[in-house]
Structure formats: structure tokens, C-alpha cells
N, C-alpha and C positions, 0 to 999 in steps of 0.2 A: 837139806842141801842149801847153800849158799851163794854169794855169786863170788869171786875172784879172778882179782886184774891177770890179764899174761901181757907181756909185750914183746916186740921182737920186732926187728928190721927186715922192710921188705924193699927191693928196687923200684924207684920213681923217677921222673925226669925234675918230681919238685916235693915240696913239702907239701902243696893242697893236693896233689895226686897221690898221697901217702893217704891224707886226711881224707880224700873220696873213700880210697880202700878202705882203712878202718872202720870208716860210716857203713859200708857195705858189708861187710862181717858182722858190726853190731845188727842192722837192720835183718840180715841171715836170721839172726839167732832169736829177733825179737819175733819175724812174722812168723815161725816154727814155735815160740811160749806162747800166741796170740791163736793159735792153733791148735795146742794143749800138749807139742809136743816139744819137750826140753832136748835141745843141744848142749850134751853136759862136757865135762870133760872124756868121760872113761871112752864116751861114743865116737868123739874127733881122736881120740887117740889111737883108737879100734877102727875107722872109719877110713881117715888118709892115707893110713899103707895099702888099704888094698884095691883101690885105684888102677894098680899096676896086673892083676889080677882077671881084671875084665876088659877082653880086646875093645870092647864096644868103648868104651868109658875111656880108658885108654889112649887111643885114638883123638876121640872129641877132644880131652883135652891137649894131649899133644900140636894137634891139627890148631888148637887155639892159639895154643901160644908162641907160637911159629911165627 
């Protein structure tokens, strides 16, 4: 397995608030390999649709982003 870039536009009020987030997705992914457990692709692929699946989870993040 190997690593590979993805990119994609997310809503910020700036460009260092993009740059927080992105920092924060890599650091996601490094303390989970630091861990011994890989966040690969097939997993975020498999992983984010079903979100909507679990009221509990669901909710949380709804309620977040609100």
C-alpha cells in the first residue's frame, strides 16, 4: 500500500482556516498509523456514507454543525 494525494474544496471563512482543517485530517490519519491502525482509502469510503445510519452519530454530528 502507498500513500496518495486527494484534494478537494472545503468552506472556510479564510485560507489558514482551510489550512487548520487539512492539518487536522492529516494529524486524524497520522495518530490512527501511530496506533497501528491505517485509515486507508477503501475504509473513508466505506466509513462516511454510513454516518447517516446511526441515530446516535447522526445527531452528534448534525447538532455540530448547526
Amino acid at each position: 500500500m502507498r500513500g496518495y494525494e486527494i484534494r478537494f474544496h472545503i468552506y472556510a471563512e479564510s485560507e489558514e482556516e482551510a489550512k487548520r482543517a487539512e492539518n487536522a485530517f492529516k494529524m486524524f490519519i497520522s495518530q490512527h498509523a501511530v496506533a497501528g491502525r491505517a485509515v486507508t482509502g477503501e475504509k473513508i469510503a466505506n466509513a462516511l456514507p454510513r454516518w447517516e445510519s446511526n441515530p446516535i452519530v447522526r445527531n452528534k454530528i448534525i447538532n455540530y454543525f448547526k
